[in-house]
C-alpha positions in Angstrom: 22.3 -38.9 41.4 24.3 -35.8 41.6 22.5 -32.8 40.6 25.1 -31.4 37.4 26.1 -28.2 38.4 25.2 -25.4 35.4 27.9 -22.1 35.4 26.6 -18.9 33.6 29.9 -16.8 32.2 29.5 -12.9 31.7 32.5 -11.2 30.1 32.0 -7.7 30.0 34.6 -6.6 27.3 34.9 -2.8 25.8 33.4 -4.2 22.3 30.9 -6.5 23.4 29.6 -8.5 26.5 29.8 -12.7 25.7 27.7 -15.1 27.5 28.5 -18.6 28.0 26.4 -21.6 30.1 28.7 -24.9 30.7 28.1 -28.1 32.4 30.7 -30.3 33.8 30.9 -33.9 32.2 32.7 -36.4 34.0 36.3 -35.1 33.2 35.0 -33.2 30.3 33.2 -29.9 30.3 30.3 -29.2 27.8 29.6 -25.7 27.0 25.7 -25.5 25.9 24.6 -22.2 25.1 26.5 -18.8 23.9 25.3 -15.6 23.4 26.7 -12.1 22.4 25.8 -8.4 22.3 27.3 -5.5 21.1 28.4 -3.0 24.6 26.5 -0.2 25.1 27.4 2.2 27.9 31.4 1.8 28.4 33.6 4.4 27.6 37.1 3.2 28.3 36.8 0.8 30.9 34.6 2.5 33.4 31.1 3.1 33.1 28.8 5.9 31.6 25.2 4.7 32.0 24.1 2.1 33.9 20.8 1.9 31.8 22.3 1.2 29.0 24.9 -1.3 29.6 22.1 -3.0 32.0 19.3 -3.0 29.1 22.1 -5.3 27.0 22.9 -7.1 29.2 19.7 -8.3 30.4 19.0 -9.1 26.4 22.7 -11.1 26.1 21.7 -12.9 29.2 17.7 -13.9 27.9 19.3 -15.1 24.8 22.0 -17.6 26.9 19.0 -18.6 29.5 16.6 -19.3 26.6 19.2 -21.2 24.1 20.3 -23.6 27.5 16.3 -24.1 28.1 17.5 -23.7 32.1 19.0 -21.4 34.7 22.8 -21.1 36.1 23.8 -22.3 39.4 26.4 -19.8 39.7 27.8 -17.2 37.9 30.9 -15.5 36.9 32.2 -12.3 35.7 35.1 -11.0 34.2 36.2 -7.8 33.2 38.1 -6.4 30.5 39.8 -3.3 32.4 42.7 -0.8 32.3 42.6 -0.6 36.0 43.5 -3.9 37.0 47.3 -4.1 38.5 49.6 -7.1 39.8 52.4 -7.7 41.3 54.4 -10.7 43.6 54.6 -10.7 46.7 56.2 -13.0 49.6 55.2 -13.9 53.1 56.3 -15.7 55.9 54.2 -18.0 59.1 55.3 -19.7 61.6 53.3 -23.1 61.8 51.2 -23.2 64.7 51.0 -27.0 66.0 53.8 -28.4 63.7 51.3 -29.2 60.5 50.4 -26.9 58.2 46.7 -26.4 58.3 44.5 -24.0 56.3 44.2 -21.4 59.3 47.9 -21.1 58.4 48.1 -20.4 55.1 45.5 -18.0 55.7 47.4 -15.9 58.2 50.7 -16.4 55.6 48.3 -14.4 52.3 46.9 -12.0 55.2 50.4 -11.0 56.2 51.4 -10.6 52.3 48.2 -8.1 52.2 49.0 -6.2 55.1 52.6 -4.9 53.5 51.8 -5.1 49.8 48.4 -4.5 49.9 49.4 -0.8 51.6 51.6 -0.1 49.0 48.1 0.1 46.5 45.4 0.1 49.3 44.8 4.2 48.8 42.9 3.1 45.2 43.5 -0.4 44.7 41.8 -3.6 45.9 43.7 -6.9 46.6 40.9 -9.1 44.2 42.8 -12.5 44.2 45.6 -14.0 45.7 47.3 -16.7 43.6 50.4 -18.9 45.5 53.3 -19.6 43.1 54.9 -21.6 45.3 54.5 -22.7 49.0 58.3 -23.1 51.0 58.3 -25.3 54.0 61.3 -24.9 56.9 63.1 -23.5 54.2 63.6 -26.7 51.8 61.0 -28.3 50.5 58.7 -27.0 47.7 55.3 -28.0 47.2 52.0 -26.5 45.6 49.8 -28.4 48.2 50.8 -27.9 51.5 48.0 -28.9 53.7 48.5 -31.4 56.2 52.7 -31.2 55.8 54.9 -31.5 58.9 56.8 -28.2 59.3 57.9 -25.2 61.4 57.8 -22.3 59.2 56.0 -21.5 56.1 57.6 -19.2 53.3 54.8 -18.0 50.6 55.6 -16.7 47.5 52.4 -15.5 45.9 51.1 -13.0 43.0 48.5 -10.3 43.5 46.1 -8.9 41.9 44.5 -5.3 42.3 41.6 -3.4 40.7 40.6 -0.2 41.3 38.5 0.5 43.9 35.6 3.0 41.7 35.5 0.3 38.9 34.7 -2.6 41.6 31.9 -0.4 43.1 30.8 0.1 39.9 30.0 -3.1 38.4 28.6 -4.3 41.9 26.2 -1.5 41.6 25.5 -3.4 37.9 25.2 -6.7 39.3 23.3 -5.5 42.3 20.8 -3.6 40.0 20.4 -6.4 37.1 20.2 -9.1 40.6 22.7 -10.7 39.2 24.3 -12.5 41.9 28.0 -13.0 41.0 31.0 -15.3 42.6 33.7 -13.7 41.6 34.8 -11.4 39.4 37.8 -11.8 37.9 40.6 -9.9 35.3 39.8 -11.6 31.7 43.3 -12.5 31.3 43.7 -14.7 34.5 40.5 -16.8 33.0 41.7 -17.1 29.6 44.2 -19.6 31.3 41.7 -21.7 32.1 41.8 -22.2 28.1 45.1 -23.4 27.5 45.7 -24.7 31.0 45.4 -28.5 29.4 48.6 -29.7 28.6 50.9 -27.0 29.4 51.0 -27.5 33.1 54.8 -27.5 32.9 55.5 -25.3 29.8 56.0 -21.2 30.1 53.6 -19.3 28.1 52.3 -15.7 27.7 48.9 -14.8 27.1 48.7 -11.9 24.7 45.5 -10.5 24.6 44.8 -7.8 22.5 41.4 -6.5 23.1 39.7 -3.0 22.2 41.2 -0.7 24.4 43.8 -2.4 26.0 46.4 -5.1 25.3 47.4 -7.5 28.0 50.3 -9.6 28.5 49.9 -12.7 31.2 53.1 -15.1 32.0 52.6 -18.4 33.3 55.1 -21.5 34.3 52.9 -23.9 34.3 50.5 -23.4 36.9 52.1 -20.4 39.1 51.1 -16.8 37.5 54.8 -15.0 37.3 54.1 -11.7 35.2 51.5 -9.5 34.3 51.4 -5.9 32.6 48.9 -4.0 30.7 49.4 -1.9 27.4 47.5 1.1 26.5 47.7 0.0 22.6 45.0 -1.8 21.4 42.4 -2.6 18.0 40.2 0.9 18.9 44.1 2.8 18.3 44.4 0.8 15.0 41.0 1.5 14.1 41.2 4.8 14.6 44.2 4.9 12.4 42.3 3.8 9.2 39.9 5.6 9.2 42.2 8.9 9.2 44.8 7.5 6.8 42.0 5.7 4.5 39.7 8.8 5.1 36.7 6.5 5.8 33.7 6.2 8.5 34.7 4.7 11.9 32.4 1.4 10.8 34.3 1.2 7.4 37.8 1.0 9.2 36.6 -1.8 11.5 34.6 -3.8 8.3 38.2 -3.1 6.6 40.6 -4.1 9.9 38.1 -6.9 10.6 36.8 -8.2 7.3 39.9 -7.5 4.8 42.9 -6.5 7.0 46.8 -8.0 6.9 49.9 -7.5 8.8 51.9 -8.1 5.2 51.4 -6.3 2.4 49.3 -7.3 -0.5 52.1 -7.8 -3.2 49.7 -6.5 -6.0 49.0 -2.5 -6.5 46.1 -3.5 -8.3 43.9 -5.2 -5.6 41.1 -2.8 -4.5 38.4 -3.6 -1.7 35.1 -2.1 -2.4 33.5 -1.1 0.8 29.7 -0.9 1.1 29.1 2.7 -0.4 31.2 1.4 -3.3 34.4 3.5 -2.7 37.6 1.5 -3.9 40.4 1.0 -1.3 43.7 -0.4 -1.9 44.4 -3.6 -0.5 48.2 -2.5 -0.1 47.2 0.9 1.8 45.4 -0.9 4.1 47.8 -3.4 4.8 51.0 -1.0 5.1 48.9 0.6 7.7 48.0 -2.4 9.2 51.5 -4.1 9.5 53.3 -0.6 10.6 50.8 -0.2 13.5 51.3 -4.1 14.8 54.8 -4.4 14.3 54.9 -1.4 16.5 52.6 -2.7 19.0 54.4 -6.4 19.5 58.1 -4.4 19.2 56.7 -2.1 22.3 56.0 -5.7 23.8 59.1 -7.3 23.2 61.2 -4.5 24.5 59.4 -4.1 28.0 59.7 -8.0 28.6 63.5 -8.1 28.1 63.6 -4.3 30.0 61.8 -6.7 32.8 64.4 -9.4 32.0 61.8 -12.2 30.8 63.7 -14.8 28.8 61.7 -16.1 26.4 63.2 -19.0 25.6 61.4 -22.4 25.4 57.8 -19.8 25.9 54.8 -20.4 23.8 52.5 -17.1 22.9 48.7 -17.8 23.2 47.4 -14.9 21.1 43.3 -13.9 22.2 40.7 -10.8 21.7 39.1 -9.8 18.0 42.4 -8.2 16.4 44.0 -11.5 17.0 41.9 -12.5 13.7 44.2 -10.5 11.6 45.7 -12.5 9.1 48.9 -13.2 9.4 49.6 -11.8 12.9 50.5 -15.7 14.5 53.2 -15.1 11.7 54.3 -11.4 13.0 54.5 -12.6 16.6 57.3 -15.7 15.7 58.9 -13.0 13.8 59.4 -10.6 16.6 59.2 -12.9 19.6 61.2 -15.6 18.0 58.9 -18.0 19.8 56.0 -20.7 18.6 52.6 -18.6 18.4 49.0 -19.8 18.8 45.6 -18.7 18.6 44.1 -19.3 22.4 41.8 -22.1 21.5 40.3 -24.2 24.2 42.7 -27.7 24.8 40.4 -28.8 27.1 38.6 -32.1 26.6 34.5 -31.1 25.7 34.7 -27.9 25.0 32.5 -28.1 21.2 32.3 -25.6 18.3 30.6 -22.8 20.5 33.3 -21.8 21.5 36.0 -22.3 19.4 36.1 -18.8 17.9 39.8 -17.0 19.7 36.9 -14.0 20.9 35.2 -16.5 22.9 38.3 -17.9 24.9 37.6 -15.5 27.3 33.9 -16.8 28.4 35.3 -20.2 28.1 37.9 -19.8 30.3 35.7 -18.2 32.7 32.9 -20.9 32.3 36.0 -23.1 33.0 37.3 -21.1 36.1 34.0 -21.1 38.0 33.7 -25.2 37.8 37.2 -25.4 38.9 36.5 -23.2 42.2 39.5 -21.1 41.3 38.0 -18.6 43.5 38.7 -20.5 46.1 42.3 -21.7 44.6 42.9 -17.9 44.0 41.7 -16.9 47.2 39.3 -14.3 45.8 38.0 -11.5 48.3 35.8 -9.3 46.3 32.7 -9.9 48.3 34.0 -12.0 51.4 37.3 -12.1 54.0 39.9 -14.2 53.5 39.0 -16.2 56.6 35.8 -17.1 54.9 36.9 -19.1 51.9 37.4 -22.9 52.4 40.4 -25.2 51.6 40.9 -26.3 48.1 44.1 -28.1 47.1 46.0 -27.4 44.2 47.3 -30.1 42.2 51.0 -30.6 42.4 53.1 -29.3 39.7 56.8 -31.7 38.5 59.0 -28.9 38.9 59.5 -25.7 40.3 59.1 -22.5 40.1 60.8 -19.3 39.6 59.1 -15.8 41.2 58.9 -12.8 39.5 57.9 -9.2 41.1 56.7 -6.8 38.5 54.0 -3.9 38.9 51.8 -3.5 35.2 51.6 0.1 34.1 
């Protein structure tokens, strides 16, 4: 009987650091243990003490070890980071013995790295490679090309960069915790893994408003298209209550977190009484509230139709804690004109643990590391390109289009 392979999830977020242990299950996956912790450590994305941001996550991981009463087989990390980039990128090989093998498609992503990969290589890391879609002599489109007659091989492919200090950085973490990691991998790109079920030939955008930043993710079905990071994000609109309400930093996020709305409360009457017993109106809270997201989502919606991204027939997946504000799945039709969700696991499994939108991120990454996406994804942070076996992608009913867009 086949030992069941058990994947330990780490996403090291700006707020806090989740923890998630899954198993797979036949076709199902079952996620048995979670765990939390409030970051210590991180200012910004990059970090300040390596004690503490070790000491918690050494507790976050105890916790997920001793709730799954066993140890991970491998393990994944995600970041949550202003200094990831992407862009697309095309390639082109000439097929060595008239079938496409893997040694080709190899040399097709090196070639794609040696011109785009200069344009960034100064500060920037090429961490994953992810084909949109694979051309052969010039006519026939496919997602899995292994094994195909042909003479030339087109690749169109998305790339993704982080910044050379912060990858040093965290493998200085993982080196000093022994925490032997897989991959590590942009949050965003594993919150896919979430809604991947089902929409394998839709367009959807994964908005992802976290802490410090606020991320914006494009897929058609399964080919990555778009990605682009926003320096607005919950810390900004928490910051904003507490000078307009005049309150403690921990009373705006009780009030964004525990009472907050993007509409206003119709009744000037309704007070919220925060801990120490000071009254705040539930209307000043909410006009503050509503003002700073309709700002945020209107800067979003502007830059995608600046970038010419039609959003019609899209679905929004909306993810991170300030996706909990009521009524912002209503605010995001509004602007967007498009159908809006909160980013909820559709895969078959995945139990209460997880269901939670601030835990779709360790889901998806519990999801990403069963799935070998870093081999799918061709990820290089600690190994060549050369090294990392075949994996076939599924095939995909339609095809394609190919974006090229830088995120500032």
């Amino acid at each position: 009987m086949k030992k069941q392979e058990v994947i330990l999830g780490i996403d090291i977020g700006s707020y806090d650091i989740k923890f998630a242990m899954g198993i797979q299950n036949e076709d199902d996956v079952d996620i048995i243990s979670v765990s939390s912790i409030p970051t210590q450590g991180l200012e910004k994305g990059e970090i300040v003490s390596f004690e503490r941001l070790s000491e918690v996550l050494k507790i976050g991981m105890d916790r997920v070890i001793y709730n799954a009463s066993c140890r991970a087989s491998r393990t994944y990390v995600c970041l949550s980071s202003r200094y990831f980039l992407g862009m697309g990128a095309t390639a082109s090989q000439t097929v060595s013995d008239g079938i496409i093998t893997h040694k080709d498609i190899i040399k097709a992503i090196q070639s794609s790295h040696q011109y785009y990969g200069h344009q960034q290589g100064i500060v920037y890391s090429i961490t994953h490679s992810i084909p949109q879609q694979f051309i052969i002599d010039h006519q026939i489109y496919t997602n899995d090309p292994w094994g195909k007659p042909g003479v030339s091989l087109d690749l169109n492919i998305f790339l993704m960069f982080l910044h050379k200090d912060t990858i040093n950085a965290y493998q200085k973490l993982l080196t000093q915790n022994q925490i032997i990691a897989q991959d590590l991998f942009c949050d965003q790109l594993v919150l896919s893994e979430t809604v991947r079920k089902g929409n394998e030939n839709k367009k959807y955008i994964l908005l992802d408003i976290g802490a410090e930043t606020t991320k914006v993710m494009i897929f058609e079905g399964e080919s990555l298209v778009y990605f682009r990071v926003f320096q607005q994000a919950g810390n900004d609109l928490t910051e904003m209550i507490q000078e307009k309400l005049e309150v403690s930093e921990d009373e705006a996020e009780f009030l964004k977190m525990k009472h907050a709305s993007v509409y206003q409360d119709v009744s000037e009457e309704n007070r919220i009484y925060l801990p120490s017993q000071k009254p705040i109106k539930s209307q000043a809270l909410n006009r503050i509230v509503e003002k700073y997201m309709r700002e945020l989502l209107s800067n979003i919606w502007v830059k995608l139709n600046q970038d010419k991204i039609l959003l019609v027939d899209t679905h929004i997946f909306l993810s991170g804690g300030t996706s909990n504000l009521m009524g912002l799945v209503e605010l995001s039709k509004e602007i967007f004109k498009c159908q809006t969700y909160i980013s909820k696991s559709t895969q078959p499994g995945t139990n209460d643990l997880v269901a939670p939108p601030q835990f779709a991120t360790v889901n998806g990454l519990v999801l990403a590391g069963l799935r070998n996406r870093q081999n799918l994804w061709f990820g290089t942070m600690n190994r060549k390109l050369n090294e990392i076996k075949e994996t076939h992608i599924k095939p995909v009913d339609k095809k394609k289009s190919f974006f090229s867009f830088f995120s500032f």
